[in-house]
C-alpha positions in Angstrom: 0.0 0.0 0.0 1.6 3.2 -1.2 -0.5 5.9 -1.1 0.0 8.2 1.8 -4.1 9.1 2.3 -4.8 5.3 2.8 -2.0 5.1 4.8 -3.1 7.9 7.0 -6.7 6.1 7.6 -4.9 3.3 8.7 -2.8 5.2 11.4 -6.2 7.2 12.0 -7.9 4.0 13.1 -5.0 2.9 15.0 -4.7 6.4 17.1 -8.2 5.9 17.8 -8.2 2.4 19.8 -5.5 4.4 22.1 -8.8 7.0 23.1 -11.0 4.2 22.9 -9.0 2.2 25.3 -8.4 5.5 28.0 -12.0 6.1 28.1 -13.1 2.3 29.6 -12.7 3.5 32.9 -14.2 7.1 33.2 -16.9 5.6 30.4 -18.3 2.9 33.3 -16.8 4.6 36.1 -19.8 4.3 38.3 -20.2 0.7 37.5 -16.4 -0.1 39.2 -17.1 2.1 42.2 -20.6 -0.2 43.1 -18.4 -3.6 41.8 -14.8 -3.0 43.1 -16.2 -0.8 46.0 -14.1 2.4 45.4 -14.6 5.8 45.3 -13.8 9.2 42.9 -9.9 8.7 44.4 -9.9 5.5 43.3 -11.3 6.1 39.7 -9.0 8.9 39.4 -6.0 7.1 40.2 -6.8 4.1 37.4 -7.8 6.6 35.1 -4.2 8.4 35.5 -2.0 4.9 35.5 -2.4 5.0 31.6 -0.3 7.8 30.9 1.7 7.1 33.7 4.5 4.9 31.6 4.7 7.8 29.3 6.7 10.1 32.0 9.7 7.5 31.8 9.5 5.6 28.0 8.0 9.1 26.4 12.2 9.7 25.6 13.4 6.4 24.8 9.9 5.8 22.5 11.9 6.6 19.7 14.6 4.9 20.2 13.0 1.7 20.8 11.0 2.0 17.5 14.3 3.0 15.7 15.2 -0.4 17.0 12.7 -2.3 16.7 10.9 -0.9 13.0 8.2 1.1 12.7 5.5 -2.2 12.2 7.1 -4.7 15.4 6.9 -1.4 17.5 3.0 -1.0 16.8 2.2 -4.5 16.8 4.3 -5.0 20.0 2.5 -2.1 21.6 -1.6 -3.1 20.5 -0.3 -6.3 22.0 -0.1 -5.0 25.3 -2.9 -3.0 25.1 -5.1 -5.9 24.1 -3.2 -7.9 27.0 -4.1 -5.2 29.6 -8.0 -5.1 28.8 -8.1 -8.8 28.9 -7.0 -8.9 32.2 -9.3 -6.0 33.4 -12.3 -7.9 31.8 -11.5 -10.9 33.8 -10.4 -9.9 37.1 -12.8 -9.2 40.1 -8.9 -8.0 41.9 -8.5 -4.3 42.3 -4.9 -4.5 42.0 -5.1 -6.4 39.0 -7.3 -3.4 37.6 -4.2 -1.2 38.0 -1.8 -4.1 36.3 -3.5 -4.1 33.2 -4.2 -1.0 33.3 -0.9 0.4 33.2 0.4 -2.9 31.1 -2.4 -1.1 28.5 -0.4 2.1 29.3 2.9 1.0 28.4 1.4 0.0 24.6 -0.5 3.4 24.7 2.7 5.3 25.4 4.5 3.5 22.7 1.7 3.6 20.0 1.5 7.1 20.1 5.3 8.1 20.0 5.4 5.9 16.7 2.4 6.4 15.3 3.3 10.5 15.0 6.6 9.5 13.8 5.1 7.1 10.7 2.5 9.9 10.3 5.1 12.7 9.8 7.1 10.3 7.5 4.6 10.2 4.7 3.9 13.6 4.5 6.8 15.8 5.6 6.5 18.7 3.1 3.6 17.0 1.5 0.0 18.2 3.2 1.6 18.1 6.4 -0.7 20.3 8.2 -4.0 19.0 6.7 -2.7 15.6 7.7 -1.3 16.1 11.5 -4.9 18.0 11.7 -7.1 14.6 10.6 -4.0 12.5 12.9 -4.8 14.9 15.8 -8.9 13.8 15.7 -8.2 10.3 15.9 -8.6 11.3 19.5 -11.4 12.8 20.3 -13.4 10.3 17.4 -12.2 7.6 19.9 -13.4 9.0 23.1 -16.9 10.0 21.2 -17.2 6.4 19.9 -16.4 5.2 23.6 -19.0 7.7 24.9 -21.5 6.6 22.8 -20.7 3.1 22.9 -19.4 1.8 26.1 -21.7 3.5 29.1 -24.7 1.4 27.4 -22.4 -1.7 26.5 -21.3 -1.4 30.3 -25.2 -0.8 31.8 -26.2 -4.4 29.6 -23.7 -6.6 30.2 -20.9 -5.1 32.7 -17.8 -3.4 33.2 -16.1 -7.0 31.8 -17.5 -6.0 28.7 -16.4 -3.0 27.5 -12.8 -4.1 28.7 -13.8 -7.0 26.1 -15.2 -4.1 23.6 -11.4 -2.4 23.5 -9.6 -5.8 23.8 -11.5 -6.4 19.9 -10.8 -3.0 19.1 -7.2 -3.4 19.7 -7.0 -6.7 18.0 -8.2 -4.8 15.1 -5.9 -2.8 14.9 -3.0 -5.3 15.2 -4.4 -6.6 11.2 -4.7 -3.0 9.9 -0.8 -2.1 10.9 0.1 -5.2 9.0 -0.6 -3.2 6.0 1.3 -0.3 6.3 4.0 0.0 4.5 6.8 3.0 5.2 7.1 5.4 2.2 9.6 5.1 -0.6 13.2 6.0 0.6 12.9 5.9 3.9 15.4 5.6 6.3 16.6 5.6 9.8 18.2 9.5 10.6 20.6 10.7 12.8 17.4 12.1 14.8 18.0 12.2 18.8 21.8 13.1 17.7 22.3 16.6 18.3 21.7 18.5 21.6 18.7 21.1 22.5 20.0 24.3 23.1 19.1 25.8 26.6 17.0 28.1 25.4 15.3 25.6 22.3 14.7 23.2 25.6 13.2 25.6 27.9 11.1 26.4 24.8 10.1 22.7 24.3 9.1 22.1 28.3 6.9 25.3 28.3 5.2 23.7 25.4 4.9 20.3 26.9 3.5 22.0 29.9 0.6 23.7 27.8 -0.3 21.0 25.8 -0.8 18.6 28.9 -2.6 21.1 31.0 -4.5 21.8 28.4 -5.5 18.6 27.7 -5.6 17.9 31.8 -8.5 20.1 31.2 -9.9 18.4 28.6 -10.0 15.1 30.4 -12.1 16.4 33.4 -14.6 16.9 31.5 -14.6 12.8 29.7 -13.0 11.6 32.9 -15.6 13.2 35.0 -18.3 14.5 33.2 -20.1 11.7 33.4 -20.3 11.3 37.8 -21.0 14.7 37.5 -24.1 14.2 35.3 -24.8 10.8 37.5 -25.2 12.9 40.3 -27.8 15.2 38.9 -29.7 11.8 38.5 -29.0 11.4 34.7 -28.5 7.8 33.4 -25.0 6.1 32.8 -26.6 5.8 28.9 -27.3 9.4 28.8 -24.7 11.1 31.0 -21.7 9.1 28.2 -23.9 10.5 25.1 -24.3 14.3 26.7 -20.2 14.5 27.0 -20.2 12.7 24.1 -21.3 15.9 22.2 -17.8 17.6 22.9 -15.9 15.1 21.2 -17.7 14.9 18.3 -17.8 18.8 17.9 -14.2 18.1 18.4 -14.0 16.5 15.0 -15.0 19.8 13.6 -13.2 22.3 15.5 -10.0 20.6 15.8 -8.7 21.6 12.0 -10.9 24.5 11.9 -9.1 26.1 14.4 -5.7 24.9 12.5 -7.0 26.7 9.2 -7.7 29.7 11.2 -4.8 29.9 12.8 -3.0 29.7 9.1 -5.3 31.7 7.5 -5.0 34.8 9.7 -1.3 34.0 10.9 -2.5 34.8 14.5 -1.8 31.5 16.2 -1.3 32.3 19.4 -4.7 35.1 19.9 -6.6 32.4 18.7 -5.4 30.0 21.4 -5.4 32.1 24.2 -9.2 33.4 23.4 -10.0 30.1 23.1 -7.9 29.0 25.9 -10.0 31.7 28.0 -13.1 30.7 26.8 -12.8 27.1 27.4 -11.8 27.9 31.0 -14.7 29.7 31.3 -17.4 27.0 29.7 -15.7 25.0 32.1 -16.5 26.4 35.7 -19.6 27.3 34.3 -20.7 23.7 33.5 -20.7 22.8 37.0 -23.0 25.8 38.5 -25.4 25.7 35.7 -28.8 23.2 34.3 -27.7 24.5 30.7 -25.7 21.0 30.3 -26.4 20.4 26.5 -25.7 24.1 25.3 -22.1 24.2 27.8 -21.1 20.8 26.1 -22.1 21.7 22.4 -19.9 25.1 23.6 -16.6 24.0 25.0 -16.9 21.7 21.4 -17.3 23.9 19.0 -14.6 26.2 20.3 -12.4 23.5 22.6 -10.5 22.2 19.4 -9.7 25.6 18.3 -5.9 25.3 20.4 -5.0 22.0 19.3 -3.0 22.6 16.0 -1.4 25.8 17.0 0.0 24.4 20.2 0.9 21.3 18.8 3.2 23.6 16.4 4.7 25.3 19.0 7.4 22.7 19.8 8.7 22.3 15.7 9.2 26.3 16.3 12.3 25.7 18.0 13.4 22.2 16.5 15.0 20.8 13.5 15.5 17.7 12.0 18.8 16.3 14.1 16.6 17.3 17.5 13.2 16.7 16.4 13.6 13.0 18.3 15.0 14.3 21.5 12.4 17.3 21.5 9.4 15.7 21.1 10.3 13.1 23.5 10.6 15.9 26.3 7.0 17.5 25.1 5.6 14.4 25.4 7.3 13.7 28.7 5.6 17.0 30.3 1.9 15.6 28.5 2.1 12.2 30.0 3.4 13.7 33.7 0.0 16.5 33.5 -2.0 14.0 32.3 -1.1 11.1 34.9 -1.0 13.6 37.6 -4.4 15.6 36.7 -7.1 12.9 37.0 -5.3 11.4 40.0 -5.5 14.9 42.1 -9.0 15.6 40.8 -9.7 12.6 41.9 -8.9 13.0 45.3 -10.3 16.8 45.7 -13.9 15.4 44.3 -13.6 12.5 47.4 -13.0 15.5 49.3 -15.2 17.6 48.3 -18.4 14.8 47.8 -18.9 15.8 44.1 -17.4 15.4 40.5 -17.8 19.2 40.6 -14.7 20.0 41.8 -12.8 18.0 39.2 -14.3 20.2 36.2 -13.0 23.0 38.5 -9.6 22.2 38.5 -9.8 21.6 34.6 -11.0 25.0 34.3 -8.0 26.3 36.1 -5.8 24.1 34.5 -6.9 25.4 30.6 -6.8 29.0 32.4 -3.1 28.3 32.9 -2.4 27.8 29.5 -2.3 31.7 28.2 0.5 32.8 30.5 2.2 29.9 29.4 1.9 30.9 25.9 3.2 34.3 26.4 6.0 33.1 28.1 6.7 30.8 25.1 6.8 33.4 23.1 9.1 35.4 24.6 11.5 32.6 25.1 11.2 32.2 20.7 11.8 36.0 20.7 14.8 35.7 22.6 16.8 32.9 20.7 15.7 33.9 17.6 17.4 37.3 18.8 20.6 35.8 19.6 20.5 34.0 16.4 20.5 36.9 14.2 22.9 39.1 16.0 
């Protein structure tokens, strides 16, 4: 298979199973707390364990896939992720909850370095924007297919169930991968040779820093949305389709705000408005009955960040560091977004409501701005030095 669209379809479907799979817990949450006999801490916590892995293999990723090949990598890492939901499905063990869970980490961590690496291989200086945009909303098609799909799968037949749902869906993708192939010429680089520069590095860790608490925020409201909603007294069914609505929007917003950002050459007023706004949406969804019209909100305008801060780190990076670089943004993602649930988790046990949890996403998207600025400055500054 040669041509890079087909390709990208295949990689799209692939991404996906990594959402798909995250989403399991939050998706049933309430059915784990009544079987397992936990609480919000507890949820939290097994929600954060799968990007956990990612704060210590999020460097070496590359390496090992440089190693390995880009097609033993996947396969080796949809193997554990299959692995790890077939030992949640068929374990009444708490601890053996957070085995698999993290085992279906380890494959998530090293699915999604390699994936963006295979992606950017077929169309480096060939649609490369249009395509990291349709890459990017893998994700949130995942979590709105989980949303849909998993609280009523879970409310039928049990929490086993939709552990068995993403076991399949993994397995699936472990026959798609088999028929990529990489793109004519390629070959291994000297990527992960060269050394950041101090000021390219602190560049790179602000930008890690805003793309996980932004998406720390993000998750509160799929990690949480739905024991917020199953407070209010809405249905597992219902509660999983409402939040549903802000990934599908997602889909939509996500390269829109990417085009935008191009079209107008304002990249970073476009993600701190929207930035703002989100934050906003946020800790207004917990104090109001307006559920539907908040969710179809933060949606619409939510994806608007994702391509210009997913830029941000290729600003300051260049071929020979590209490996090394995007090893320490995802680094600072997986650390937010192992960290994030987990802590939310606690302060809702604390506080007695899912509430608090959106809370804390709205102050962690409402971090985001200054962080931007302060990006910016950094650019200003070696881009000074390198001129004079």
């Amino acid at each position: 298979m040669r041509n890079r669209w087909a390709i990208l379809a295949i990689l799209f479907f692939v991404r996906l199973t990594i959402a798909f799979q995250f989403q399991t817990v939050a998706a049933v949450a309430p059915l784990l707390e009544k079987t397992f006999g936990v609480g919000l801490a507890d949820i939290g916590l097994l929600i954060g364990l799968y990007f956990t892995p990612g704060v210590v293999l999020a460097l070496p990723g590359g390496a090992i896939g440089r190693a390995l090949g880009d097609k033993p990598t996947t396969i080796a890492a949809l193997l554990l992720m299959t692995a790890g939901s077939l030992v949640m499905a068929t374990t009444d063990i708490w601890g053996w909850q957070m085995a698999g869970r993290l085992a279906s980490g380890v494959g998530g961590v090293l699915l999604t370095v390699q994936l963006t690496k295979m992606a950017t291989d077929w169309f480096a200086g060939k649609e490369i924007a249009t395509a990291m945009a349709i890459f990017v909303n893998s994700w949130p098609a995942g979590l709105g297919i989980s949303l849909l799909v998993l609280p009523a799968l879970g409310t039928a037949y049990g929490a086993g169930a939709v552990f068995l749902a993403a076991a399949a869906l993994t397995a699936t993708g472990i026959v798609l991968i088999m028929l990529y192939q990489p793109p004519p010429g390629a070959a291994a680089g000297p990527a992960g040779s060269a050394r950041l520069d101090p000021l390219a590095l602190s560049a790179v860790i602000v930008a890690g820093l805003i793309w996980g608490l932004y998406n720390v925020g993000f998750a509160m409201i799929f990690s949480f949305g739905p024991s917020l909603l199953a407070e209010r007294g809405w249905s597992i069914a219902a509660a999983g389709s409402a939040i549903s609505l802000v990934m599908w929007l997602s889909v939509i917003s996500v390269p829109a705000g990417g085009f935008l950002a191009d079209r107008f050459k304002r990249p970073y007023m476009l993600a701190i408005a929207a930035s703002i706004a989100v934050a906003a949406l946020l800790a207004w969804l917990t104090r109001t009955d307006a559920v539907i019209t908040i969710l179809v909100l933060i949606g619409l305008i939510g994806g608007h960040p994702a391509g210009p801060i997913m830029s941000l780190a290729a600003q300051v990076l260049v071929p020979e560091t590209r490996a090394i670089g995007m090893g320490v943004f995802y680094t600072l993602f997986y650390a937010a977004m192992m960290l994030g649930p987990a802590v939310a988790g606690r302060l809702a046990k604390s506080a007695g409501t899912a509430a608090v949890a959106l809370d804390l996403g709205a102050l962690t998207v409402l971090a985001c701005p200054p962080l931007m600025w302060l990006f910016e400055r950094i650019v200003s500054v070696r881009n000074r030095r390198a001129q004079s």
